[in-house]
NUKEGU-50280 format. One record per residue (C-alpha): residue number from 1; z, y, x. Coordinates in Angstrom, 3 decimals. Last residue first. Example, Ala and Ser with C-alpha at 12.3 -4.5 7.8 and 13.67 -1.06 7.14 Angstrom:
BEGIN
num:2	up:7.140	north:-1.060	east:13.670
num:1	up:7.800	north:-4.500	east:12.300
END
This chain:
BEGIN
num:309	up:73.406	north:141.808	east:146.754
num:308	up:71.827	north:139.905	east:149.972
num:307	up:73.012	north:140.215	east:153.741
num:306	up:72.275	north:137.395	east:155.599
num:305	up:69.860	north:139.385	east:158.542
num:304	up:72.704	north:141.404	east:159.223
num:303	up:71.412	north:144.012	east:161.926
num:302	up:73.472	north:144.733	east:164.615
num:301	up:74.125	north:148.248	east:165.052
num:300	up:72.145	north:150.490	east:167.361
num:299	up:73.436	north:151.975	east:170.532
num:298	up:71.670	north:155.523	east:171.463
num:297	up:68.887	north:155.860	east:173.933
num:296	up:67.104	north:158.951	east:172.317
num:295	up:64.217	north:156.356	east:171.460
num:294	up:66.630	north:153.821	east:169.582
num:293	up:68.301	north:156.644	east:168.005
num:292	up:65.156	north:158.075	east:166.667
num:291	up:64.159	north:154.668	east:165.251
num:290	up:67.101	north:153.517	east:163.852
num:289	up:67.211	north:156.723	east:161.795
num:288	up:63.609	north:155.981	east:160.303
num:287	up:65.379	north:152.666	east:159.078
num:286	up:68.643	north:154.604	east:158.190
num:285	up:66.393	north:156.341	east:155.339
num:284	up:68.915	north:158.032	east:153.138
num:283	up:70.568	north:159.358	east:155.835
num:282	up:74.311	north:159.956	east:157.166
num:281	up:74.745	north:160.961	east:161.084
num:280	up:76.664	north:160.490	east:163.636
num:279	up:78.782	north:161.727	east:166.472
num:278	up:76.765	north:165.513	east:166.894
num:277	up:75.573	north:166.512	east:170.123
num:276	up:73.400	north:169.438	east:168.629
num:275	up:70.321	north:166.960	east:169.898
num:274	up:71.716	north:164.441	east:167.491
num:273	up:70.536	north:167.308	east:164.336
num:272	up:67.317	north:168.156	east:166.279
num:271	up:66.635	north:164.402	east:166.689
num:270	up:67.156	north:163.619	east:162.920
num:269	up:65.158	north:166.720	east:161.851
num:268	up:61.792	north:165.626	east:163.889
num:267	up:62.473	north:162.249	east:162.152
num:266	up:62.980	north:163.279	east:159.041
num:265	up:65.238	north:161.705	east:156.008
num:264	up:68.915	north:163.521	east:157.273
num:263	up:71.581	north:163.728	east:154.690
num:262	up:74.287	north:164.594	east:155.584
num:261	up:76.555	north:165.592	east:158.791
num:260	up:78.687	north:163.518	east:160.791
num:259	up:81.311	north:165.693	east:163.604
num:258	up:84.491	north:164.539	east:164.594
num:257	up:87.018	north:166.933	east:165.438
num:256	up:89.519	north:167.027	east:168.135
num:255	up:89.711	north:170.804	east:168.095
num:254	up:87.297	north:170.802	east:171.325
num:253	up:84.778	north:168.921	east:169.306
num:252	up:84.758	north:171.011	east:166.538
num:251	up:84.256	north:174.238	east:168.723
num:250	up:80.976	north:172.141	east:170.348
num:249	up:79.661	north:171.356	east:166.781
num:248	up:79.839	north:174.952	east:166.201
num:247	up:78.569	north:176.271	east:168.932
num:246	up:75.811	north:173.693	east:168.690
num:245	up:74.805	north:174.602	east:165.340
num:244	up:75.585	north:174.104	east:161.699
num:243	up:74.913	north:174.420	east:158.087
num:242	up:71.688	north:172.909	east:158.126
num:241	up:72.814	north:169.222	east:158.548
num:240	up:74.906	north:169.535	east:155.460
num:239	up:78.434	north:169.475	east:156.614
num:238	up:80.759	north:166.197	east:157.551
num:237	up:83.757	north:167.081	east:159.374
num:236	up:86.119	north:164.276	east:160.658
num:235	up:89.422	north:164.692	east:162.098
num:234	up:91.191	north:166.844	east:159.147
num:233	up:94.414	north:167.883	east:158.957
num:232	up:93.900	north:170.980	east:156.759
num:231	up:93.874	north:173.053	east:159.711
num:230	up:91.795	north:170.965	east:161.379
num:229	up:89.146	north:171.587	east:158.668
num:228	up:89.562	north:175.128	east:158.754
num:227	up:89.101	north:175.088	east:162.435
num:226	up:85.621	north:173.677	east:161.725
num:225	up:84.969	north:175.710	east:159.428
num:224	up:85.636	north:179.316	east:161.164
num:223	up:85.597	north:181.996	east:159.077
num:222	up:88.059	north:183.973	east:161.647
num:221	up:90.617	north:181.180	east:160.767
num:220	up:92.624	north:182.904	east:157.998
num:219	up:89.075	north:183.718	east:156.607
num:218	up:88.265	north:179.794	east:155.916
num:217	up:91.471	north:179.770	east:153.824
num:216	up:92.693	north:176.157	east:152.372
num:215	up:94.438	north:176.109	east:149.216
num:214	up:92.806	north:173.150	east:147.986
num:213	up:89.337	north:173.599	east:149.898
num:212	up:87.415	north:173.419	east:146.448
num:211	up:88.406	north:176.224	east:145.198
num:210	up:87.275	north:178.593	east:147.000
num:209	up:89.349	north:181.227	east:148.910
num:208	up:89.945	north:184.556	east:146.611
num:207	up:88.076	north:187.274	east:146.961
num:206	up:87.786	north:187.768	east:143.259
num:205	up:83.885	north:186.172	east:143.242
num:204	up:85.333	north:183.212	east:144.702
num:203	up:85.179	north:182.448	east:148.359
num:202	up:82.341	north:180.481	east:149.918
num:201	up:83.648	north:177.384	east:151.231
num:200	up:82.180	north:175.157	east:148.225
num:199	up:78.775	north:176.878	east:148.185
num:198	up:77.620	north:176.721	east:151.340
num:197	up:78.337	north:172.469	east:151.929
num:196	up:81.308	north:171.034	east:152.972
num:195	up:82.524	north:167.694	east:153.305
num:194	up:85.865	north:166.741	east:155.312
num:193	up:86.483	north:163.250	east:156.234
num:192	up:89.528	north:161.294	east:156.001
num:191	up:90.691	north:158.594	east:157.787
num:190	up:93.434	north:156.038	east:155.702
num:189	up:96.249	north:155.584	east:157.858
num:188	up:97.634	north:158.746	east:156.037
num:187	up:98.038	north:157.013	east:153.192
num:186	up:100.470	north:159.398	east:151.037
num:185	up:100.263	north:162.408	east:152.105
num:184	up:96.926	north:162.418	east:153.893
num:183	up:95.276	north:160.294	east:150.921
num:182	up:96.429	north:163.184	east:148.603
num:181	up:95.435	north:165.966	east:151.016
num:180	up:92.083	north:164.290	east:151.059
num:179	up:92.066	north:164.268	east:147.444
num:178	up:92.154	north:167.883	east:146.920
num:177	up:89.945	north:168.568	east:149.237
num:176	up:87.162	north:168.553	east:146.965
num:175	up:84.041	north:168.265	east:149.035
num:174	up:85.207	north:164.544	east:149.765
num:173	up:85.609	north:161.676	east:152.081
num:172	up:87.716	north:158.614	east:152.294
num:171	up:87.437	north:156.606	east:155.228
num:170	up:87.399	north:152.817	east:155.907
num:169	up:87.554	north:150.834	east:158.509
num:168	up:91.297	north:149.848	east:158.750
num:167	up:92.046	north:150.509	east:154.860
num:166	up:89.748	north:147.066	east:154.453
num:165	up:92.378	north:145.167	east:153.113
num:164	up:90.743	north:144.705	east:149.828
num:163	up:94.229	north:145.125	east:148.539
num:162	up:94.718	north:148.533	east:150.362
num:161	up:91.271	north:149.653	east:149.787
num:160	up:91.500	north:148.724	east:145.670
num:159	up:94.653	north:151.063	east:145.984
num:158	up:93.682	north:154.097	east:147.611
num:157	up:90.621	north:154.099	east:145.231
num:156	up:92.740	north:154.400	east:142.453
num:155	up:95.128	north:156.757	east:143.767
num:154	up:92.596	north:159.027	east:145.061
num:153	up:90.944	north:159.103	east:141.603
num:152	up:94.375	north:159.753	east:140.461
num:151	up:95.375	north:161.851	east:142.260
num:150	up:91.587	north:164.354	east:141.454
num:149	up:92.044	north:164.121	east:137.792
num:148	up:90.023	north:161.520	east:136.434
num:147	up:86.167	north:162.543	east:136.275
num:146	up:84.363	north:164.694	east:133.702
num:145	up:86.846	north:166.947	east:132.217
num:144	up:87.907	north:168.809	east:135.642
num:143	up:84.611	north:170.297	east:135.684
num:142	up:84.754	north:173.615	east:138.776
num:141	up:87.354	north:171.836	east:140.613
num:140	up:84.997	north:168.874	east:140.635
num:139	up:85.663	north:165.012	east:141.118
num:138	up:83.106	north:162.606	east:143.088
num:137	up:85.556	north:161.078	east:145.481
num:136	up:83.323	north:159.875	east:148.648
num:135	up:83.882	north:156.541	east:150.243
num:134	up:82.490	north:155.962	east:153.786
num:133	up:82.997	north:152.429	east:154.477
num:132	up:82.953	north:150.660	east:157.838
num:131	up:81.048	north:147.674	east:159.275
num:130	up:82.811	north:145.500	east:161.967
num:129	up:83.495	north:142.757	east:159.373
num:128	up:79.895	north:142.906	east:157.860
num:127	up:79.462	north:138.905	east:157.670
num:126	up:77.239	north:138.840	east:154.687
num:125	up:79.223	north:137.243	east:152.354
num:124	up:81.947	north:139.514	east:153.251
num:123	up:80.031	north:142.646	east:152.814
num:122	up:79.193	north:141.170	east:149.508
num:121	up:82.831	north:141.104	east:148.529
num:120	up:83.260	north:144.275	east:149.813
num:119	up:81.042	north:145.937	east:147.327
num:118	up:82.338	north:143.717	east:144.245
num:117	up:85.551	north:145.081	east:144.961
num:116	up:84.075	north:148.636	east:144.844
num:115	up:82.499	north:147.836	east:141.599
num:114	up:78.703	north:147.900	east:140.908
num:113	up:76.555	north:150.457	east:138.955
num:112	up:74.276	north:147.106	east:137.311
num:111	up:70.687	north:146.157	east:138.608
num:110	up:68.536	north:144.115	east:136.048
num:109	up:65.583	north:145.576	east:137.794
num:108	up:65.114	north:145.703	east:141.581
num:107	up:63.022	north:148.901	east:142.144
num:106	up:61.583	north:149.762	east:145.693
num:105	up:62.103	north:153.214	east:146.850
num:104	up:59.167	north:154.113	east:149.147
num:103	up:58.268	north:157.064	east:146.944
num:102	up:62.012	north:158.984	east:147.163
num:101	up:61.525	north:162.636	east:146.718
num:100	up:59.494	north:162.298	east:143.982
num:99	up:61.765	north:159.804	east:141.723
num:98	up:64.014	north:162.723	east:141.333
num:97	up:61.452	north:165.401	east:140.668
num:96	up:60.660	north:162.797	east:137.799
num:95	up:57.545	north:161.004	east:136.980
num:94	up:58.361	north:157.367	east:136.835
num:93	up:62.216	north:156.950	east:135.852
num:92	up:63.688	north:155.856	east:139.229
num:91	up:64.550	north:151.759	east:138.834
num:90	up:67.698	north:149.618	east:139.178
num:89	up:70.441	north:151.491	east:137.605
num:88	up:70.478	north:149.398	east:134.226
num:87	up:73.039	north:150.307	east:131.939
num:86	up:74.894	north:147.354	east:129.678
num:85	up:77.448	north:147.314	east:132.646
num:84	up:79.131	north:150.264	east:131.904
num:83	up:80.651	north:148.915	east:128.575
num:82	up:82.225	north:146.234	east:130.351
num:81	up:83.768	north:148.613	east:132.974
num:80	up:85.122	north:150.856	east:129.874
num:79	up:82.967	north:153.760	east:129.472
num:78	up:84.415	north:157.421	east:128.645
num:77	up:85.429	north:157.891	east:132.482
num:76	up:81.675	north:157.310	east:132.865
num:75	up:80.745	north:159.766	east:131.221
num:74	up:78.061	north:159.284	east:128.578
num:73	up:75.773	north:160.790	east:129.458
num:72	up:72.754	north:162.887	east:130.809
num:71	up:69.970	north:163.097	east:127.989
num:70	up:67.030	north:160.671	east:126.940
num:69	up:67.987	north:157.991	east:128.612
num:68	up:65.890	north:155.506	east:130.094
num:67	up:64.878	north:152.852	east:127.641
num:66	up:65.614	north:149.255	east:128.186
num:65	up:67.488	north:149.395	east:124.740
num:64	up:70.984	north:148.614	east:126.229
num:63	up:70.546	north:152.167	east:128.418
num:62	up:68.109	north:152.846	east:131.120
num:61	up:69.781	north:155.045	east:134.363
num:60	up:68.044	north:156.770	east:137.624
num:59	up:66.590	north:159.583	east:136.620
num:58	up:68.698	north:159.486	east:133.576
num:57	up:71.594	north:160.204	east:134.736
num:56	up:75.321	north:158.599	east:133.715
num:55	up:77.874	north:161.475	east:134.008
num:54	up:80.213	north:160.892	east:136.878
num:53	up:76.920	north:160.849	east:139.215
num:52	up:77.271	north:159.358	east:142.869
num:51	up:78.041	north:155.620	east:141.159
num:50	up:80.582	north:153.230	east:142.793
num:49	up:83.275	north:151.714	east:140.385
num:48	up:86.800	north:151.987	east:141.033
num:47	up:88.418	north:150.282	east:137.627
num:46	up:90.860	north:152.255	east:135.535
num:45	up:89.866	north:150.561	east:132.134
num:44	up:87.953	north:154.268	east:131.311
num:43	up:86.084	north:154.160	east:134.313
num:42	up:87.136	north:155.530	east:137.460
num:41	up:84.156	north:156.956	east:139.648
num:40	up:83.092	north:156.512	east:143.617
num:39	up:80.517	north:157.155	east:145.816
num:38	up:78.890	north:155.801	east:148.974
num:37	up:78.262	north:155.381	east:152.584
num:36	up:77.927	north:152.404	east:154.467
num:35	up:79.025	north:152.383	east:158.165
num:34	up:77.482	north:151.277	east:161.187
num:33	up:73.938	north:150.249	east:159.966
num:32	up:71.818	north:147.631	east:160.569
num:31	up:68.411	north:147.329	east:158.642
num:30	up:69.896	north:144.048	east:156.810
num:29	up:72.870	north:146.122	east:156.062
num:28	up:71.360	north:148.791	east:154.487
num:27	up:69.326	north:146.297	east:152.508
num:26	up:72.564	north:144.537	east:151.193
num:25	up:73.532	north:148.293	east:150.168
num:24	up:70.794	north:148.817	east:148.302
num:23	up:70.726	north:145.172	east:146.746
num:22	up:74.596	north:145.708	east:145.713
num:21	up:73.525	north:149.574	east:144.218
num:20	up:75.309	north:153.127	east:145.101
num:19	up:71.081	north:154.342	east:145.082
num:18	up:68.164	north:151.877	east:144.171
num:17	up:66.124	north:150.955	east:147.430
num:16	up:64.337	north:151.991	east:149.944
num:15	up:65.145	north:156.294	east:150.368
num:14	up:68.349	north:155.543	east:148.928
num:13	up:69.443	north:152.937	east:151.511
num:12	up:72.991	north:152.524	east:150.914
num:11	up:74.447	north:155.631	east:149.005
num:10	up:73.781	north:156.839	east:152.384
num:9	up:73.379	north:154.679	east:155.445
num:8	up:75.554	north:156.100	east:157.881
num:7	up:75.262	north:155.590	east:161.726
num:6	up:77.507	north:156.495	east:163.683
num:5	up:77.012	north:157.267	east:167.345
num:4	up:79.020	north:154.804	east:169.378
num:3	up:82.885	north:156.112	east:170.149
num:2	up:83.081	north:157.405	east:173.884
num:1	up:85.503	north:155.511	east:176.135
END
């Protein structure tokens, strides 16, 4: 039996509402989605919070003073969980490239960067027990002073998924394999998923392989990604959308490999991306995604009309 196309709503519902936020998420849910994608960060306390930038931005972040900040920062490695919370991520600063590319967002004001805990617990609430997580470790090879060091992210994570007891439905993705080798090693019942994009499998300016595939060699497999991810041990590859074709997507198939790539806003794009025979993919609009799927004949998930942040 075939597994039902997946479909991710990224950072929640970034194109709708606030990114990595409880009432983008709840929306997410609402729409129906299969699996909610996100990000994750360690703050100074050690707790797993979910923000896609390790240093605060100020597209999307207003400080104590109501203001939006003036400069990236502080790191959120540097913030205890309490300090965190005096940021509000609930609005795009008007007049940004960033706010451009989402007009349909809707602000919610007052909105904190949330805790993984406090993610599941409104999954609960809502009745999401079939929903999965797609939790992405936002460290860098390239900036090792800017996150926790790439175990212990892993660590952290692996452990707030353990006592959530969600490890079941979950999988932990990244661009730096680093902590997917981790989770393999040491939770391997925990799915992983492979991210790539050009410039992390591109090989250094010495020759060397990059360093974001932890020791991994795309040359030792005729350049091939998709055999470079099962090499690594990997059964799910997720690429940007324009990094592949059917050959491709074919070849990871036949090495057992599960194919998702990101991030997909356009119709016309969406049904040239499932037409490649991909198993799912992540979006910022999962509403527009609905519809594709729906005319293409594809199960959708159940909406969950209860959902609320």
């Amino acid at each position: 039996m075939t597994q039902p196309f997946d479909l991710h709503g990224h950072r929640g519902a970034r194109g709708l509402a606030p990114e990595n936020t409880l009432p983008g998420f709840a929306l997410a849910l609402r729409l129906g989605v299969s699996t909610l994608e996100m990000d994750a960060a360690v703050t100074a306390d050690g707790a797993v919070v979910i923000s896609h930038d390790p240093i605060l931005n100020p597209a999307i972040t207003r400080g104590p003073d109501g203001q939006f900040l003036a400069a990236p920062g502080p790191a959120i490695r540097s913030l205890t969980l309490a300090e965190l919370r005096r940021y509000d991520v609930g609005r795009l600063q008007p007049g940004t490239r960033y706010a451009a590319q989402f007009p349909d967002q809707q602000p919610a004001d007052g909105t904190r960067i949330p805790t993984l805990v406090e993610v599941v617990q409104m999954t609960r609430r809502a009745g999401a027990d079939r929903v999965w997580f797609n939790i992405e470790t936002k460290v860098f090879p390239d900036r090792p002073d800017i996150t926790v060091a790439p175990e212990a992210m892993a660590a952290a994570l692996v452990r707030v998924i353990e006592a959530e007891g969600i490890a079941a439905r979950t999988m932990i993705q990244s661009f730096d394999w680093r902590t997917l080798a981790w989770v393999q090693a040491n939770a391997p019942h925990i799915a992983t998923s492979y991210l790539t994009e050009p410039n992390t499998v591109r090989p250094r300016p010495d020759g060397r392989p990059s360093a974001w595939l932890a020791g991994q060699d795309p040359a030792a497999h005729g350049g091939s990604i998709p055999r470079t991810v099962a090499a690594a041990g990997g059964r799910i590859w997720s690429p940007h959308y324009r990094m592949i074709d059917a050959a491709q997507v074919a070849e990871a198939k036949m090495l057992g490999v599960r194919v998702v790539p990101w991030t997909v806003n356009d119709p016309a794009e969406m049904a040239g991306v499932i037409a490649l025979g991909v198993d799912g993919l992540i979006t910022d609009r999962p509403d527009l995604l609905r519809r594709v799927m729906e005319e293409r004949g594809l199960a959708l998930p159940a909406p969950l009309p209860a959902a609320a942040p």
